[in-house]
N, C-alpha and C positions, 0 to 999 in steps of 0.2 A: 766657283760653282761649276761642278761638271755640265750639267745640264743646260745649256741656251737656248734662247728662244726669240725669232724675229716679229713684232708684232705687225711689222707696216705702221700705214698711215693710223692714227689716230684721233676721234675727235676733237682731243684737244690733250694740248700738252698738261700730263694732273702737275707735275712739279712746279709748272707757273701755277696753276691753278692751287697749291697746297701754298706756296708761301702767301698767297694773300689770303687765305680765309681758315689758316689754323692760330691756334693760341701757340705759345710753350711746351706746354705739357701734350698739348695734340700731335704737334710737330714731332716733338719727343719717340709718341709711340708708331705715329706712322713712319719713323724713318729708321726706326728699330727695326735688325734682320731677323737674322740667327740668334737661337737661343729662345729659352723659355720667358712670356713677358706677361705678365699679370697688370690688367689697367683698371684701375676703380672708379669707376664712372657715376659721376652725382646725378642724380636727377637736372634733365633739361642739359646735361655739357656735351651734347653733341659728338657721342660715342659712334654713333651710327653714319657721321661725319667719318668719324677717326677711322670705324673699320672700311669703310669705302677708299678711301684715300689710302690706307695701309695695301690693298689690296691692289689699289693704281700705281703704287710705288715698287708692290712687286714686280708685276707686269713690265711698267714702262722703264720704271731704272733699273731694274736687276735683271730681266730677262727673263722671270721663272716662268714656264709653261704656263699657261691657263688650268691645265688639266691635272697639276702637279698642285693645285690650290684647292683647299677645303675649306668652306666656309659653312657652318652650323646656328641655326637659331630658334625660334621655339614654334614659330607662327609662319602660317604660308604669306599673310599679309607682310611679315619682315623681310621674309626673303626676297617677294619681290621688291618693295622699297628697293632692297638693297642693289639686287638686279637694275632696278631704273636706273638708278644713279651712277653705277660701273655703265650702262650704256652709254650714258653723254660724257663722260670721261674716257673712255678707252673703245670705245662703237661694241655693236650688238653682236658681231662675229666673235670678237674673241672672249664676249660674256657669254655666247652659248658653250664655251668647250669648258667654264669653270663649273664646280662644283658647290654650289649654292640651293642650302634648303634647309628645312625642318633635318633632325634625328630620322626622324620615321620615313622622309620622302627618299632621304641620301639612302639609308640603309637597304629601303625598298629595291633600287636600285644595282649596290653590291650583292646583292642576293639572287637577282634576278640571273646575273654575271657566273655567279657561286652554288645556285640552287645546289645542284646535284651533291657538291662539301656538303653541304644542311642538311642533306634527304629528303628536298624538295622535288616536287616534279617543276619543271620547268615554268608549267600553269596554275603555282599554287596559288590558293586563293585570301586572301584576309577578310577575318571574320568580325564583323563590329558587333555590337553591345548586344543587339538584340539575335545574332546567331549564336553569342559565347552564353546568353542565357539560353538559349535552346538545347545548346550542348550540355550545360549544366544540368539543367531540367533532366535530360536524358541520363542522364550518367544516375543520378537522383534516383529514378527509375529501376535503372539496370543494377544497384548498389541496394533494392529493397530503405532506401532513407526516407523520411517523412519529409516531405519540402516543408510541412508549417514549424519543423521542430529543424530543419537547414532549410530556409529560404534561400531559393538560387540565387539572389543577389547578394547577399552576403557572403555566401559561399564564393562565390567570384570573386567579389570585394578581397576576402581571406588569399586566393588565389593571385590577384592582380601584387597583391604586397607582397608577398612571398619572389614573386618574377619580380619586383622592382629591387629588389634587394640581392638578386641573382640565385636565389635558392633554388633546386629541385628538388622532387619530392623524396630524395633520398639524403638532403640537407635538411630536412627538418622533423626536432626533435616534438613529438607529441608528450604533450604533459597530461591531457584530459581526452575521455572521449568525444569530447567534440573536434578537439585537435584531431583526433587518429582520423576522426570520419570526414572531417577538410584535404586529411592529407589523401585521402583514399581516394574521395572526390578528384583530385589533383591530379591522380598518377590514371584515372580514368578520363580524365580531362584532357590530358598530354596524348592520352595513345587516338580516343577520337582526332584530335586533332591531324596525327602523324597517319590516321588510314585515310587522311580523305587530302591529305596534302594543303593543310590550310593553316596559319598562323594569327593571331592576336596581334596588338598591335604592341604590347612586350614581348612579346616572339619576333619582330623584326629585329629587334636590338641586343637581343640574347642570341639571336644566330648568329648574327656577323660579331658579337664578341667572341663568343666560341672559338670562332672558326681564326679570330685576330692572335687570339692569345693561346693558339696550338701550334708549339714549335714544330709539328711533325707535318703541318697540313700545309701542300701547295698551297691552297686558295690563301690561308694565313699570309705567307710568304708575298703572295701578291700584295695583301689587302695593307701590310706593313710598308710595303716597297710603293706603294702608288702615290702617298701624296707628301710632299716634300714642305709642307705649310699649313697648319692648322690652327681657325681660327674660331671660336665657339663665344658666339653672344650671349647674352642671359645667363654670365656662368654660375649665378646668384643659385636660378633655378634647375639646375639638375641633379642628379639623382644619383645615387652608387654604380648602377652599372653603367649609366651616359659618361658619369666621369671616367671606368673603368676603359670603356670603349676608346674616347679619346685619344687617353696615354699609352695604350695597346697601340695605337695607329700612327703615332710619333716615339713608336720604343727604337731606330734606328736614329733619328737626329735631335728631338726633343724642340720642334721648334714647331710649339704649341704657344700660343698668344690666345692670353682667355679676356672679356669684356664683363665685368658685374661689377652690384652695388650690394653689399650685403647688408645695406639698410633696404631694400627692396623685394629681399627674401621672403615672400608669402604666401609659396603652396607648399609647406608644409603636407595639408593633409592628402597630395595626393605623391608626394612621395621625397620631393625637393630637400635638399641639407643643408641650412646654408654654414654647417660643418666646413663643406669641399672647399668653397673659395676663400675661407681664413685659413685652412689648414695648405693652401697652394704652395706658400714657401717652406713647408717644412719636406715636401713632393719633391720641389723643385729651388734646391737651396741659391743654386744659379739665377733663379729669376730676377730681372730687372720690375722694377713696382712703380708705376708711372698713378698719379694720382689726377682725374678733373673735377676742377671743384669750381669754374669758375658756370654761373648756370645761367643761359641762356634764354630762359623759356620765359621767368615768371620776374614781375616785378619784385620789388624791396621788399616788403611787407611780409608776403609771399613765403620769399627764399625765408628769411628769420625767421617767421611762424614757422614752417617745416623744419629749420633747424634746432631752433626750439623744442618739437617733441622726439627727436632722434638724438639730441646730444645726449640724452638721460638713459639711452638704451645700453645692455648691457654686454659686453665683449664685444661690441663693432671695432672696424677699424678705424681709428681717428680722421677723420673727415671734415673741413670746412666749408661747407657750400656758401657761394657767394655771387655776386651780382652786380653787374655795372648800368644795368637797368635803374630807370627813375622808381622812388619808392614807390608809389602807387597807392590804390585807397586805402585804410587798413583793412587788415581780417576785421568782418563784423560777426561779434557769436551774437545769437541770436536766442532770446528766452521769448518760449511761445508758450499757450497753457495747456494746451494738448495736441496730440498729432494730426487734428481736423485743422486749429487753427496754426500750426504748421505750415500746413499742406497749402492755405488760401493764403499766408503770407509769401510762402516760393512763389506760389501763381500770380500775386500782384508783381512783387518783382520781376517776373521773368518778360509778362506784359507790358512793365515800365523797359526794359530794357529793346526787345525788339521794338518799341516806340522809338528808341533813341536810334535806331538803324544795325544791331546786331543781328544778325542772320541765329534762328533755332538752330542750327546746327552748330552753331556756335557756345551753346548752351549746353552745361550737362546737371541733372539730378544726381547723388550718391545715397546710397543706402547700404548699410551692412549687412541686410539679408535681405530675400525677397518678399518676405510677409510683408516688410513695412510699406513695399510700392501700392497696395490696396490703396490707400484714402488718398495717396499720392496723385496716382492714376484717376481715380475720381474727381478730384479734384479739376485736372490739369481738361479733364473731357466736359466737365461742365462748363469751365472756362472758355473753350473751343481752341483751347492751344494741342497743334501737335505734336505729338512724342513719338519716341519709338522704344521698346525694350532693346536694350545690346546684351547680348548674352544671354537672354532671357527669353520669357513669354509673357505675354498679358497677364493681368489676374486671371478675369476672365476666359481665356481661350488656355490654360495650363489644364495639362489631360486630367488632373484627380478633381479642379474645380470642374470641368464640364463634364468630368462623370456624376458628380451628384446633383447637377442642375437639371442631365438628362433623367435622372431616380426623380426628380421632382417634378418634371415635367410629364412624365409618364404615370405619373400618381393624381395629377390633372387631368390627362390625355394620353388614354392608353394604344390609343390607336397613331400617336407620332412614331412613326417607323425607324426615321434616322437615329430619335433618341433610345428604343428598345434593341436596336442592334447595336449600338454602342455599350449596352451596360448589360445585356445576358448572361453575359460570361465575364466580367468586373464585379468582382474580383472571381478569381477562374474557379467554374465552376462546372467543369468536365460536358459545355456547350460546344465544339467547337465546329470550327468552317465549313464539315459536311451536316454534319448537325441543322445550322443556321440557311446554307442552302436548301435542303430540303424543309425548311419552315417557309422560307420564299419561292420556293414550287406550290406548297398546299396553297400558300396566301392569294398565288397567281390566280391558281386554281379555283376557289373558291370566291375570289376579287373580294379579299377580307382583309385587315389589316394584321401583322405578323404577330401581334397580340394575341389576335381573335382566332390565330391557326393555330395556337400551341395547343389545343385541345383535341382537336382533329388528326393533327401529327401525330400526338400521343397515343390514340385511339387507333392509329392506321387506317383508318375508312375511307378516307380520300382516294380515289383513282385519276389518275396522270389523263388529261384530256388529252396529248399527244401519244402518248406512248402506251395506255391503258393499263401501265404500272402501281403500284402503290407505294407512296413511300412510308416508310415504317422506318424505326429507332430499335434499337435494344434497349431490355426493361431498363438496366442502369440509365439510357440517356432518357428513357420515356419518363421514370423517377426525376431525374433532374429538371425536366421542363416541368413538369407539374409541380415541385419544391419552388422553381422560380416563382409560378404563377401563382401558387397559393401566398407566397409570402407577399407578393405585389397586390394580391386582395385587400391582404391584414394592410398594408400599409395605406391603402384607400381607404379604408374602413376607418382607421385613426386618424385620417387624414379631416374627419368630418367634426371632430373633435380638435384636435391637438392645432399646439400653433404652429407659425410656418418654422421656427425655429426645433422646436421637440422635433418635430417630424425630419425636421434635417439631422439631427442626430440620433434617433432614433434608425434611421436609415443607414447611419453613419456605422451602428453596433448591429443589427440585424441582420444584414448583409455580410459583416466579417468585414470591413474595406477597411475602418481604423484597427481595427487587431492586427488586419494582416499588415499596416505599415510598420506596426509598431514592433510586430515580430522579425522584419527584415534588420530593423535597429542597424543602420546604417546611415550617414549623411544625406541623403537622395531620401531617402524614405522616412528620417525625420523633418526634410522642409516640404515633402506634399505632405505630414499631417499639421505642419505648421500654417500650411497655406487653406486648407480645410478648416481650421479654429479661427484663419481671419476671415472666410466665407461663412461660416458662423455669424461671427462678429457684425460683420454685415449687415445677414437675415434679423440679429436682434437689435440694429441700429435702424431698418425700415420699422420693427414693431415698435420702437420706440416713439419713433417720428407721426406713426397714423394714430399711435396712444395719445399723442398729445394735442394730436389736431381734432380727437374724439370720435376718429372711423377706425374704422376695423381693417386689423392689420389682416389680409388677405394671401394667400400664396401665388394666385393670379394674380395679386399685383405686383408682388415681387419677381414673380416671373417676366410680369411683363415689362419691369425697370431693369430688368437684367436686358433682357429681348433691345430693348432699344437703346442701352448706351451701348450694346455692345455690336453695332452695326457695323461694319467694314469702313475702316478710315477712308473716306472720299476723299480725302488730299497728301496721295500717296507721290505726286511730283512737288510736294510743297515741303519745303524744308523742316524738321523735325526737332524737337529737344529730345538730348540722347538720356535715356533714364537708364540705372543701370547701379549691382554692385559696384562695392568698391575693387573686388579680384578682378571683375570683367574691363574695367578702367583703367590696369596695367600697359603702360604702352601709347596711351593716348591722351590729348593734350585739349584745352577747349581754353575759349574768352572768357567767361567767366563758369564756376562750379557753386554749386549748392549742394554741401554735406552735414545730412540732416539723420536726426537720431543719435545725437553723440552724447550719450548719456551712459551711467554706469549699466553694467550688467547687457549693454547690448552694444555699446563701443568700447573700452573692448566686452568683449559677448564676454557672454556667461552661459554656458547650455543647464537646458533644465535638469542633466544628469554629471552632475559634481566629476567623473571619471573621464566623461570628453571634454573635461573646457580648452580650451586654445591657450595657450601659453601667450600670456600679457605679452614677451616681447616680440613677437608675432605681430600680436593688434598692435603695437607701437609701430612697428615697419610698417601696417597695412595704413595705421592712421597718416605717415610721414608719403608713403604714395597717395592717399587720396588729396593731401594741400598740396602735392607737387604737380599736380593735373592740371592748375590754374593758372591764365597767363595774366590777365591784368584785375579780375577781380573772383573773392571770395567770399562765401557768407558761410557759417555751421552753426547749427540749431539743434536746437534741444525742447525738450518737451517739458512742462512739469509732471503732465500726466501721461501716459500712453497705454490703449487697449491694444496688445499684440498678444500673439500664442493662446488665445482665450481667456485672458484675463488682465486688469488693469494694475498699471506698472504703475507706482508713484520712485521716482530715480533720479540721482540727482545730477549733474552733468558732469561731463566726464571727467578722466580725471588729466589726461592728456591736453586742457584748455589750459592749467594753469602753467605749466611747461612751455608756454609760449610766451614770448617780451611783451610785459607791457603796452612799448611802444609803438607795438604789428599789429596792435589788436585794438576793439572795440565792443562793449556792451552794447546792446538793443533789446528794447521791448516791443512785442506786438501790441498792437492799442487792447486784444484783450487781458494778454498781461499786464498795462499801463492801469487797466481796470482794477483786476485782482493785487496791484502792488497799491493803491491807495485806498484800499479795503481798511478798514479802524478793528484793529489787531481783537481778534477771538469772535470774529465773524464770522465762521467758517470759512466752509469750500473745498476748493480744490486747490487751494496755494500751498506752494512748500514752505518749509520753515525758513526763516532769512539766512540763517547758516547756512544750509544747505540749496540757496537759490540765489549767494554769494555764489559757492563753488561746490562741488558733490567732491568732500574731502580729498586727502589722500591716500594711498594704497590701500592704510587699514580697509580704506571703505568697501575694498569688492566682498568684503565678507557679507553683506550688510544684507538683509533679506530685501525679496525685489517686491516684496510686494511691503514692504514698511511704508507706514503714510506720514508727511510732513505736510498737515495742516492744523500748526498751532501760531501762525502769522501769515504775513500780508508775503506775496512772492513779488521778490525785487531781481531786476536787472545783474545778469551777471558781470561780475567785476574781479577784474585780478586780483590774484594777491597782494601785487606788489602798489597794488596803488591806496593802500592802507584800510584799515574798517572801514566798514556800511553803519550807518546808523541804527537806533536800536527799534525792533518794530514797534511804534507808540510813539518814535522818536517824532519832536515838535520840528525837527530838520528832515525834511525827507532825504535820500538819497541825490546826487548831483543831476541824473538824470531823469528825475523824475519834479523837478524843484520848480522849473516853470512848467508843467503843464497845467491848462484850464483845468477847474474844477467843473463848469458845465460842458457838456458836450458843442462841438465847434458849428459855425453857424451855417446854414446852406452852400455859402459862399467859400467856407474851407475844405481843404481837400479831406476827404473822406477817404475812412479807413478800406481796405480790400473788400469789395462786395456788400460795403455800406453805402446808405445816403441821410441826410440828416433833413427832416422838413419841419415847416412850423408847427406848431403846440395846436395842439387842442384839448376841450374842456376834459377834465382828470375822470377818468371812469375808474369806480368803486365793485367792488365784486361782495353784496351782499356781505357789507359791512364789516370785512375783513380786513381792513385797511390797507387794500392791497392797489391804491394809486399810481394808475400808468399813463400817460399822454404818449404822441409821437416823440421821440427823441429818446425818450427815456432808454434807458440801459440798466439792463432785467440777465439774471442768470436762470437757468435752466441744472436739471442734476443730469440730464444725458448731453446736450448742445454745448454747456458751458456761457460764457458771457454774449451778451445781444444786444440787438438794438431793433427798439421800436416801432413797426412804419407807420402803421393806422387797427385800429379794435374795431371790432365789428361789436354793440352793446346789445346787451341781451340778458337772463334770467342767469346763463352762464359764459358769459364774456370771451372770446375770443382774440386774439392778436394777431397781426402777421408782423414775425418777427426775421431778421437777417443775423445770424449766427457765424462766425467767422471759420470758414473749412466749410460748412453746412449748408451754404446758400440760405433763401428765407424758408421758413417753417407756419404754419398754423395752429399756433396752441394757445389752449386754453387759458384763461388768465392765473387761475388758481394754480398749475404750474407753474407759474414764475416766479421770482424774487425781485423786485425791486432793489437797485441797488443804492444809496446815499449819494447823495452831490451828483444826482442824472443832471 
């Protein structure tokens, strides 16, 4: 090596420190130099071990510069990880002169060195999400295009793909005129951008490629010549021009060392290949292929179940993940009978658990999309356990739900300020900020609420008590206040009439707010209208609830059950259960995990539009990260019924359960499924058919419509395959797990199901000789709660109960609502 380098004193010597605490195969790659080195890294094998120490071995045994080292990864939280760890191995002087960070912070950086190559000012500036909409917007504008026929999100969206793929707008071929007018967009988009001196955050990484891969260009020449070592993490996850950029920047020595797991490949949708890291040795025929497979992270049970549903994936590279961990408890799947009683069996769990001394933060929820955390979250708040969203928002506080809470509250109360300046101009309706300001001069002025000023604004008659001005609009804006206001009439007006639910969608198409998501027809703009159909869902699960307790389902009171679960967490220093997709969960590791919703058509997903579905082997990798998350315990749950997207799923579980061993796994019933699986077959309900409450087929099944119902038997506990048939529904043998339990409900003294209590009997009340016989204990179904339990009847002309519903907490309904069930 030409290049030396003296480090001095060091923390600690890493080569003692590597021979005690690598494997084999770790050892392997950290003491590998020179030359191209590909390491496939399992889930939990301590990769991030491997590149720290690789990187201590440069430094302290080979003498490479600090500065002559690149080190790339996806997340500012990784890099610094990484950072901490090269501090206590080789001290914090010679970690500042290395080159450790994201794509986008390294590049920031070469640019900063290079502007003037790019045609940067020195001071350029980078524009995030909501300035490239602006730009858009404008260009929209200045190009005479209709944003409702090119919504500037999509058009960016159109634009973002194109730069990930290295295109410019003189690379792409228009087949349609929506093509021509994207691409025109584009080439207006580029020059805004280059007069004001400012870049995207695919313009960071397309300049310095440029500028890498131009034999003519000094800065190139630099930008080749500087780092003598390149090391990129998550090579699973990047993209054509990240990979381009790399191998541009080791086109001198080639001694590029990549980190992934191409069963861990799953952002696809925002631009990721996981093409690049199988096709690495055909780049780089020289590379050495170091494999870890031995996993450190998660018990016995665990590692099998995960390998279980990735052995079956298609073109991976052959991988055996393994473990010298004790096995630990099995995976429990978990059949519940709808996503309420879901939701309250996580929350006994998770309650049993911190009992036992696990710290919340030790806990995580998963979910495959955000709609499902609704009943989740309610749940988890009525319980008084803490959470946090990761990667997320509340239901509650996500900008499109508290734009229409604010439409609903304003239809209340028209005089709430905060909520009429939040929704004027939601969806945009040519109000804007000087507009709005002077609405809060009149309002000052007049000491009227901003309501009460749009008429006087309109009219310009107000005069400025300071300044003895007027303020006045142009007729277009004076039209637009008055449009608002009149339609904010009509919906008061219906309001006296309609229920709170109509009025919610009627709000929802009146205003334009669901056209205009649905015209964006993008990922982002199909989950807030998805998140909008579970606040629906909601509003018709209160009407439900005051239907059956025989009061009136109200909008003030819905408001006001919103208003107070949704009060500011007071126990913001008290440890949290992390809630969260499964993409946001990439990375991170917990005590035990709860991944729920794993059911067809939504693990792996199914979009309501046939043309974006997500490529199964996709959801197989995303399923294989989320049981990799878990170190000593697991549970996944499935639903037999689930209200999501606005309508109710009957689905059967996934198909990724049975690809797991036998021996890693375990059936369970929720006690209201225990209910519904000893149901005497052609009794209705909501159970699925035993086939299908066995296991939700194979492959054939994702054909299967989501809305098919399987209620022609009793719903039984899921069971592998391999552990032979279920008995037949009517069967004189019930199932194994279901074979001792009591036919009557357990006695005060036993343990009680989640948010149950069991008391003694009292005399059988009749409902006007219906033979509709209930006492306490009894266990009664409902067509909205689903299965319950009795606590006491209030007797009367029309009989009441107070009943405890599992997910539901207890409810007040009517006797004639319910159903007695056999063997209470």
């Amino acid at each position: 090596m030409a290049e030396q380098y003296e480090h001095g004193d060091t923390t600690q010597d890493p080569r003692v420190v590597m021979n005690e605490e690598l494997n084999g195969p770790q050892a392997d790659a950290v003491t590998h130099v020179d030359g191209p080195l590909l390491i496939f890294a399992g889930a939990g094998s301590g990769k991030t071990r491997v590149i720290v120490y690789r990187i201590a071995n440069l430094l302290a045994g080979h003498h490479v510069p600090p500065y002559r080292i690149l080190a790339v990864t996806f997340t500012n939280k990784a890099a610094g990880e990484m950072k901490l760890r090269l501090e206590r191995l080789v001290g914090p002087e010679i970690v500042r002169d290395l080159w450790v960070g994201t794509f986008h912070s390294v590049c920031v950086r070469l640019l900063r060195k290079h502007h003037e190559a790019a045609g940067l000012d020195r001071g350029f500036v980078i524009y995030d999400d909501a300035d490239q909409r602006a730009v858009v917007a404008r260009v929209l504008k200045e190009l005479d295009l209709d944003d409702r026929r090119y919504p500037p999100r999509q058009v960016l969206s159109r634009i973002h793909a194109y730069k990930q793929e290295g295109r410019s707008p003189d690379d792409i071929d228009s087949d349609s005129y929506f093509d021509d007018a994207v691409t025109r967009c584009y080439r207006a988009y580029e020059r805004h951008l280059k007069t004001a001196s400012a870049v995207d955050f695919d313009d960071l990484l397309l300049a310095v490629l440029r500028l890498v891969e131009d034999p003519e260009s000094l800065a190139g020449e630099d930008l080749r010549s500087r780092f003598r070592y390149v090391l990129v993490d998550e090579f699973q996850d990047v993209n054509h021009v990240q990979y381009r950029l790399v191998r541009a920047l080791c086109q001198k020595h080639d001694n590029l060392c990549v980190v992934g797991d191409d069963d861990q490949s799953i952002y696809r949708w925002r631009g990721a290949d996981v093409r690049v890291i199988r096709g690495f040795r055909r780049d780089f025929p020289t590379a050495n292929v170091i494999k870890l497979e031995q996993n450190y992270r998660s018990v016995g049970n665990v590692v099998q179940a995960a390998l279980g549903v990735i052995r079956h994936a298609k073109d991976r590279e052959p991988k055996e993940l393994w473990t010298s961990n004790r096995p630990g408890d099995p995976v429990q799947v978990v059949a519940a009978d709808s996503e309420h009683d879901e939701a309250a069996w996580v929350a006994a769990r998770i309650r049993e658990l911190t009992e036992q001394g696990v710290s919340p933060r030790e806990i995580a929820v998963f979910y495959r999309v955000h709609a499902q955390s609704r009943v989740l979250e309610e749940v988890l708040r009525s319980e008084r356990i803490p959470y946090q969203i990761i990667g997320g928002t509340r239901f509650f506080e996500r900008a499109e739900i508290k734009n229409l809470l604010s439409y609903l509250r304003v239809v209340v109360n028209p005089r709430t300020d905060v909520d009429l300046h939040r929704i004027i101009n939601v969806p945009p309706r040519k109000i804007g900020a000087t507009t709005i300001d002077r609405l809060i001069q009149v309002a000052d002025n007049l000491q009227v609420s901003l309501y009460d000023a749009i008429q006087p604004l309109a009219e310009g008659a107000i005069q400025d008590a300071h300044t003895g001005n007027k303020p006045s609009v142009t007729p277009q804006i004076r039209k637009n206040l008055l449009a608002f206001r009149d339609m904010m009439e009509k919906l008061r007006e219906m309001a006296r009439e309609a229920s709170p639910s109509q009025l919610a969608e009627e709000i929802l198409e009146r205003t334009g707010y669901a056209r205009l998501l649905k015209e964006e027809d993008n990922a982002e703009a199909d989950a807030r209208l998805q998140n909008l159909h579970e606040l629906l869902q909601s509003i018709l699960d209160y009407e439900e609830e005051m239907k059956a307790a025989g009061e009136p389902a109200l909008l003030t009171g819905y408001l006001e059950r919103v208003s107070l679960t949704s009060d500011a967490d007071t126990l913001e220093d008290v440890p949290k259960v992390a809630m969260m997709t499964i993409h946001a969960a990439k990375g991170l590791e917990f005590h035990a995990v709860f991944l729920t919703g794993m059911e067809e058509d939504l693990f792996p997903f199914r979009s309501m539009e046939p043309s974006r579905n997500d490529d199964v082997e996709e959801e197989r990798r995303l399923a294989y990260v989320a049981v990799t998350r878990a170190r000593e315990k697991l549970w996944i749950t499935h639903a037999s019924r689930r209200a999501i997207f606005g309508q109710t799923r009957y689905n059967a579980p996934s198909r990724f359960l049975k690809d797991m061993p036998a021996s890693a796994v375990r059936g369970v019933l929720t006690p209201a499924s225990q209910l519904m699986a000893r149901r005497p077959e052609g009794s209705g309900g909501f159970g699925m058919s035993q086939g299908a409450g066995r296991f939700g087929g194979g492959r054939g099944d994702r054909d299967r419509s989501a809305g098919a119902r399987f209620d022609d038997g009793p719903r039984l506990a899921w069971r592998h395959p391999q552990q032979g048939a279920m008995g037949s529904a009517g069967s004189a043998s019930p199932p194994a797990a279901l074979r001792n339990l009591p036919v009557r409900p357990p006695t005060p003294s036993a343990t009680a199901a989640p948010g149950e209590r069991f008391v003694e009997r009292e005399p059988d009340v009749e409902s006007d000789g219906e033979a509709i016989s209930l006492r306490r204990g009894s266990r009664v179904q409902h067509d909205r709660f689903g299965l319950g339990t009795v606590n006491s009847i209030d007797p009367g002309p029309d009989p009441i109960a107070s009943v405890t519903f599992s997910g539901w907490g207890t409810k007040r309904i009517m006797v004639r609502f319910l159903k007695p069930l056999e063997g209470r």
